[in-house]
C-alpha positions as CSV (number, residue, x, y, z in Angstrom):
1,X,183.2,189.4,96.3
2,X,181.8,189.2,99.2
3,X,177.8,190.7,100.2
4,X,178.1,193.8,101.6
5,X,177.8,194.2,105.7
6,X,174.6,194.9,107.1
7,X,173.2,196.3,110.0
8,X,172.2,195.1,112.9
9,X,168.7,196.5,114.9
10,X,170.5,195.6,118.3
11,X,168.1,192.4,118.3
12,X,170.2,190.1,116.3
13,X,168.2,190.3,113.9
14,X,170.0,191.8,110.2
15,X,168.9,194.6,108.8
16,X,170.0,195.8,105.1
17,X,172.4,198.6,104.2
18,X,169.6,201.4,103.3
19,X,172.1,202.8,101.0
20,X,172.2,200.1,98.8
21,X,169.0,198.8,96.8
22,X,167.7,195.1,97.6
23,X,168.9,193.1,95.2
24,X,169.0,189.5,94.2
25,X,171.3,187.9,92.0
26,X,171.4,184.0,90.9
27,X,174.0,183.5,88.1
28,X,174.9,181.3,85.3
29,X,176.5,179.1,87.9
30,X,173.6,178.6,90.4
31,X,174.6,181.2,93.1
32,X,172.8,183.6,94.7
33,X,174.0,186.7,95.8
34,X,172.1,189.3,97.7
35,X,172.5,193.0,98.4
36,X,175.5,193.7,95.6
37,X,177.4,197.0,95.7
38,X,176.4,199.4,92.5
39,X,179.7,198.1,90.8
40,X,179.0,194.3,90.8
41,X,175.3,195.3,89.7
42,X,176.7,196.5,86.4
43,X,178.8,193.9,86.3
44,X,175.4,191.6,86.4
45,X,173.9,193.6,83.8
46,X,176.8,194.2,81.5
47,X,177.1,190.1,81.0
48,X,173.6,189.5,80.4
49,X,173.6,186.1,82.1
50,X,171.8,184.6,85.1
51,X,168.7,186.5,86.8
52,X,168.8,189.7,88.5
53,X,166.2,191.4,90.7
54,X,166.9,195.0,92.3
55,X,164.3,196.4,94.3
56,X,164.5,200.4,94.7
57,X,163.3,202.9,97.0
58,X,162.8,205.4,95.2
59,X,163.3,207.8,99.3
60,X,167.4,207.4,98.9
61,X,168.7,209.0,96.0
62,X,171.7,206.8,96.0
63,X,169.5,203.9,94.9
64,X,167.4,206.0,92.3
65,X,171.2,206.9,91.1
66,X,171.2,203.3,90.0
67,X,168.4,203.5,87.5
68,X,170.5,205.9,85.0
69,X,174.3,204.7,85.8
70,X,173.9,201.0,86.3
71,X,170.5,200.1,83.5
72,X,171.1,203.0,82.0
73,X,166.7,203.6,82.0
74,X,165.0,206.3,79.9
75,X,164.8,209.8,81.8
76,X,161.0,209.4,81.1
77,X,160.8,206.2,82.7
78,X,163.1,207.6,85.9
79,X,160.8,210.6,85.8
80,X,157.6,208.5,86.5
81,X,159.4,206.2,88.9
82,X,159.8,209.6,91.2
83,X,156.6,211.1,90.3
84,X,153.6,209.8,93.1
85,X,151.1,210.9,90.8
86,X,152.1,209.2,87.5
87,X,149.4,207.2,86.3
88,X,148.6,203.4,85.8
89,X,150.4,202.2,82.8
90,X,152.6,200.4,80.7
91,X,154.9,201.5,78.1
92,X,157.6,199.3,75.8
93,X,161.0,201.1,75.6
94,X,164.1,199.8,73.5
95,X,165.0,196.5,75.9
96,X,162.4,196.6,78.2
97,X,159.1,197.0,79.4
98,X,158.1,199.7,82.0
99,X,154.7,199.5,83.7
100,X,153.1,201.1,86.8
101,X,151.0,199.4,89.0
102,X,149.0,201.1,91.7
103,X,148.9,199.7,95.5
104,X,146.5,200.6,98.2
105,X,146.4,200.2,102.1
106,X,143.7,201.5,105.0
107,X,146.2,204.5,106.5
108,X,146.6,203.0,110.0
109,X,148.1,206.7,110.9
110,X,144.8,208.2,110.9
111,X,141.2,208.0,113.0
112,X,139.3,208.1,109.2
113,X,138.7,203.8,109.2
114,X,138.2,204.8,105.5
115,X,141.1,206.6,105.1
116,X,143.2,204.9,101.8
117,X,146.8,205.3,101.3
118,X,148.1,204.8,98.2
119,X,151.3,204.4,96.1
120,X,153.0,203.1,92.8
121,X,154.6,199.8,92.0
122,X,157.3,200.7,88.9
123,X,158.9,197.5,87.2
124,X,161.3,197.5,84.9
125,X,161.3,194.0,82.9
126,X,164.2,193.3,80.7
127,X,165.8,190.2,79.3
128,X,167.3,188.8,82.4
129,X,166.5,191.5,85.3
130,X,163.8,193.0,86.8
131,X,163.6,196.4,88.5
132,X,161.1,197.5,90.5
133,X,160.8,201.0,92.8
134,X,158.8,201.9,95.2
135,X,158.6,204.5,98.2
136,X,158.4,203.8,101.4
137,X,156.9,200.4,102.3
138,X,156.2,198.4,99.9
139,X,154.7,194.8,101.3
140,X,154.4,193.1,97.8
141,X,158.3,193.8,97.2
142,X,158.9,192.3,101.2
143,X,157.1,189.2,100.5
144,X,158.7,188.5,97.7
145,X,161.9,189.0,99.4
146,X,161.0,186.4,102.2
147,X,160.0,183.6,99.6
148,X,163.2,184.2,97.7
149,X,165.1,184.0,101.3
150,X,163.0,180.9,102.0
151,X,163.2,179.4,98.6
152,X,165.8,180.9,96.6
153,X,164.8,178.2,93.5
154,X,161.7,181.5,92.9
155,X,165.1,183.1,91.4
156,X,165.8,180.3,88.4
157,X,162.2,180.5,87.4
158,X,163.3,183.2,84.8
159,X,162.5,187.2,85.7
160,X,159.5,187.0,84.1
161,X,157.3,184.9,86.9
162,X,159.4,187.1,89.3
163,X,157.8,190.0,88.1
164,X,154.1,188.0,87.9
165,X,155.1,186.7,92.1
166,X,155.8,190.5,92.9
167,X,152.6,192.2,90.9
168,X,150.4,189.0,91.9
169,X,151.5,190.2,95.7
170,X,150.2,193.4,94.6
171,X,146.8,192.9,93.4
172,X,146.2,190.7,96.3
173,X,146.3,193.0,98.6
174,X,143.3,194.2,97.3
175,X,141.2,191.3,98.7
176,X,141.6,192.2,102.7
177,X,140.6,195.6,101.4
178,X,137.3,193.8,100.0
179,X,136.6,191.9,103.3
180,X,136.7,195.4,105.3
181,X,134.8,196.8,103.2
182,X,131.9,193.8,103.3
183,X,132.3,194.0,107.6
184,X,132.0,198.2,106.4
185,X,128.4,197.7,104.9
186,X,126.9,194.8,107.2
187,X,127.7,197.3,109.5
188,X,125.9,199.7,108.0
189,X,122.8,197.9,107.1
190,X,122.7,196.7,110.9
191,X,122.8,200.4,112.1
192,X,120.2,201.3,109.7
193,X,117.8,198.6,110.0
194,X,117.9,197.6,113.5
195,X,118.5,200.9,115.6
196,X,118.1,203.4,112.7
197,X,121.2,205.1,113.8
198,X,121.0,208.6,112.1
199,X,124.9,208.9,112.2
200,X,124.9,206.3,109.4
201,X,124.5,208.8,106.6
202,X,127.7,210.2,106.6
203,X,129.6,206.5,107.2
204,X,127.7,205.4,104.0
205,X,128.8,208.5,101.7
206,X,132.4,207.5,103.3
207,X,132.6,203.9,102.2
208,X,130.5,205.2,98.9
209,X,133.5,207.7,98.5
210,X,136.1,205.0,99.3
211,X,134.6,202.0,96.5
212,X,134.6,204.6,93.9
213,X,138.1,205.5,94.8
214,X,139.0,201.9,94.6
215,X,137.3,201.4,91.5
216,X,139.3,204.5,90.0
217,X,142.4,203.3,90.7
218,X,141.9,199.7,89.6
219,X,140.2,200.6,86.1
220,X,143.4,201.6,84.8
221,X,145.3,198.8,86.0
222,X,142.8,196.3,83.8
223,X,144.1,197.5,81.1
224,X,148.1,196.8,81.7
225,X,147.5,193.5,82.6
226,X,145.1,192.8,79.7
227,X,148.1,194.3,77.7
228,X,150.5,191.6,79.5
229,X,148.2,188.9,79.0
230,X,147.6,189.6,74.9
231,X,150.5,191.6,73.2
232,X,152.9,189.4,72.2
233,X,156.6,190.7,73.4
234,X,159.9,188.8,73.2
235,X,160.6,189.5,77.0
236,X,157.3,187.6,78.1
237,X,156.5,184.0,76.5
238,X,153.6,182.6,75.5
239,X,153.6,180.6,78.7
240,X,154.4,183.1,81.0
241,X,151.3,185.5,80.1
242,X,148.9,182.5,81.1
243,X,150.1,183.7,84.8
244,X,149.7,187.3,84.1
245,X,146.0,186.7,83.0
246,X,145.3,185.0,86.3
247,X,146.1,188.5,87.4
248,X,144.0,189.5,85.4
249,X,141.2,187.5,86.2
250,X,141.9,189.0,89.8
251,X,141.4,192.1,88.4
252,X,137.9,191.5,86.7
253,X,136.8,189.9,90.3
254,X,137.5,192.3,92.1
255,X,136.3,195.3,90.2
256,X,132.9,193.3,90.0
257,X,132.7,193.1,93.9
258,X,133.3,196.6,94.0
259,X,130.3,196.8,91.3
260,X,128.7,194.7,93.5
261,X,129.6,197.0,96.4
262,X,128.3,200.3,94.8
263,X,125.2,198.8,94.0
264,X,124.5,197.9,97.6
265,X,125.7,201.5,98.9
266,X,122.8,202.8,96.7
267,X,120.1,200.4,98.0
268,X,121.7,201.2,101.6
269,X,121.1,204.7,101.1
270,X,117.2,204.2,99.7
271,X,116.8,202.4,102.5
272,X,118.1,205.0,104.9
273,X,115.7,207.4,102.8
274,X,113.0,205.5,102.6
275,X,113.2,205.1,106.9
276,X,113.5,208.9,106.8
277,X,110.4,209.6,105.0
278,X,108.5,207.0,107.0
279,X,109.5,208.5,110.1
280,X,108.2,211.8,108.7
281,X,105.0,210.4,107.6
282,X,104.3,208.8,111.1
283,X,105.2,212.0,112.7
284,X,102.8,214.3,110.5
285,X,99.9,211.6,111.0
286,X,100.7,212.2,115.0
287,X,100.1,215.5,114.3
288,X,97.2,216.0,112.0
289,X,95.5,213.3,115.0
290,X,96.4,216.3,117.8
291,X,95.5,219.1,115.5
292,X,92.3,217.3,114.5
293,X,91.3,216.8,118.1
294,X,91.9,220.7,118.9
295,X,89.6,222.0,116.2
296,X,86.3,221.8,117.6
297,X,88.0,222.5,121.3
298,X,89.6,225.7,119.4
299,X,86.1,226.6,117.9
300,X,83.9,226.3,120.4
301,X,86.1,227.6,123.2
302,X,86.7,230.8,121.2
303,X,82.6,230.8,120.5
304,X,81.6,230.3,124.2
305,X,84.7,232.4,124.9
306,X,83.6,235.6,123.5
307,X,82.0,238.4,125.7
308,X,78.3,238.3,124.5
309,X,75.2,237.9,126.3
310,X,72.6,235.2,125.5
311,X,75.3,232.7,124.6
312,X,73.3,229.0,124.8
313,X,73.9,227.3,127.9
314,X,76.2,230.5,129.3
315,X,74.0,230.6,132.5
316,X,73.1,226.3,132.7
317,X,74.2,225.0,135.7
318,X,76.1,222.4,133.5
319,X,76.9,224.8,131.2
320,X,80.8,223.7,131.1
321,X,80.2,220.1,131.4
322,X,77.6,219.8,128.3
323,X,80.5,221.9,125.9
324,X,83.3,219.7,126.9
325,X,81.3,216.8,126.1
326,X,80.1,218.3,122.9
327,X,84.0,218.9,122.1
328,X,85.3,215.6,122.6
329,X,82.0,213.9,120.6
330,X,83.2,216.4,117.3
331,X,87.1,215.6,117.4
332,X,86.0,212.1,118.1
333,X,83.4,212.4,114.6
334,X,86.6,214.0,112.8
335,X,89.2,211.2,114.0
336,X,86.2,208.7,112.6
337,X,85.6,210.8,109.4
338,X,89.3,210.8,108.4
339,X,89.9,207.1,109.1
340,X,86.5,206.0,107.1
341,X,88.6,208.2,104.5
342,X,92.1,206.5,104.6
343,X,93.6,209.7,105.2
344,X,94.7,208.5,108.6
């Protein structure tokens, strides 16, 4: 039968029936088939031969419909699929594996530059297909898409590197996130050191907030690539999980930058500290130097100030001249005092 007809976006350019889930097909024969209608996916599954990939959004329900009449999927694994919140994880059902992976993107939509979106990356791995569901955008599934367009020979590498292509998509874009986030602290350590820009504090407890979100999401997902890479399972060879644990050596790099980040966050922040209280000390030494030089003018002008007769010098003719001097002499001895001290 023939693919399904798709849309157009008034550009020439094809668009795919939203209704139906992206799907890839390459069977026993060598042909690959795209887009196939529910009735030739269970077809697909029911014969068990060739490679199959459907990728669901989990937005239209008429996809999500294919989970439980096509694969015929655990309600518990359907559950999480449609559940945002579910957390990293994999789980081995009768057939096939079911893991979530978590993605995460800067949300363009707001004016917060460390605003994170985030969402979850289901697969479904069984013995010749591959499911995965997502909502919304989803630029791992996309990209994997375009190479299978381009190259369609990513198909007859077996579903198991499919699933490695799509999730190693998926921890990858992880790194652009890193390189923000090292422009995010030069910054920071420019505004602090150079102009001292007050306004830094609350950008520093932003990206703070932001690695440790980063770092919570990605612990989890450690663990289910760790689980790929060691547990032996008859739907992943030995020599596919040597591509999973280059995943997972992805994993362990980038949760040490983030280490590394966090660490420089908190000597960013003593830093900031530090110029605060030095700023405070210079400031306090200005002032004990003016209220050291008012003392004796303070003193002696509330001496000579009161209204008593036979005050010394109260009726010399340089009288005002000879305290003022006197005055200035005294701060001048205090000022010299201190210093000989060290307390200024």
């Amino acid at each position: 039968m023939a693919t399904p007809a798709r849309l157009n976006d008034g550009h020439g350019a094809p668009e795919r029936d939203a209704r139906l889930p992206c799907s890839y097909y390459l069977d026993e024969h060598g042909t690959l088939r795209h887009d196939l209608p529910p009735s030739e996916l269970l077809s697909a599954v029911e014969c068990e031969k060739g490679e199959l990939w459907v990728a669901i959004d989990v937005g239209s329900r008429s996809q999500v419909a294919v989970l439980e009449k096509v694969f015929h999927f655990h309600p518990l694994s359907i559950e999480d699929t449609l559940n945002p919140n579910s957390r990293v994880k994999i789980e081995e059902y009768p057939g096939y594996l079911f893991m979530i992976i978590r993605g995460v993107r800067f949300d363009e939509t707001t004016n917060d530059p460390y605003d994170l979106e985030t969402y979850n990356l289901c697969l479904f791995i069984g013995p010749h297909y591959v499911v995965t569901t997502h909502a919304g955008r989803a630029a791992s599934v996309n990209a994997v898409a375009e190479r299978i367009d381009r190259s369609p020979d990513l198909m007859g590498r077996g579903v198991s590197r499919l699933a490695h292509a799509i999730m190693d998509m998926a921890v990858d874009e992880y790194f652009p996130i890193l390189d923000r986030l090292d422009e995010f602290i030069d910054g920071l350590e420019g505004r602090i050191f150079s102009s001292f820009d007050q306004s830094a504090l609350h950008d520093i407890f932003a990206v703070k907030r932001l690695v440790l979100g980063l770092r919570r999401h990605l612990s989890p997902q450690r663990e289910v690539f760790n689980v790929l890479t060691n547990r032996p399972t008859p739907l992943l060879t030995p020599e596919v999980q040597l591509y999973f644990r280059d995943i997972y050596d992805h994993q362990l790099r980038i949760t040490d930058s983030l280490d590394t980040y966090r660490d420089m966050l908190g000597s960013t922040l003593d830093s900031y500290l530090t110029q605060v209280s030095n700023r405070l000390g210079a400031v306090t030494k200005g002032l004990s130097v003016i209220a050291t030089m008012s003392i004796p003018f303070v003193v002696v002008s509330g001496m000579w100030g009161m209204n008593v007769r036979g005050l010394p010098f109260a009726e010399h003719r340089w009288g005002f001249e000879l305290l003022l001097v006197v005055q200035l002499l005294i701060g001048l001895l205090l000022l010299a005092l201190l210093r000989w001290r060290k307390l200024l």
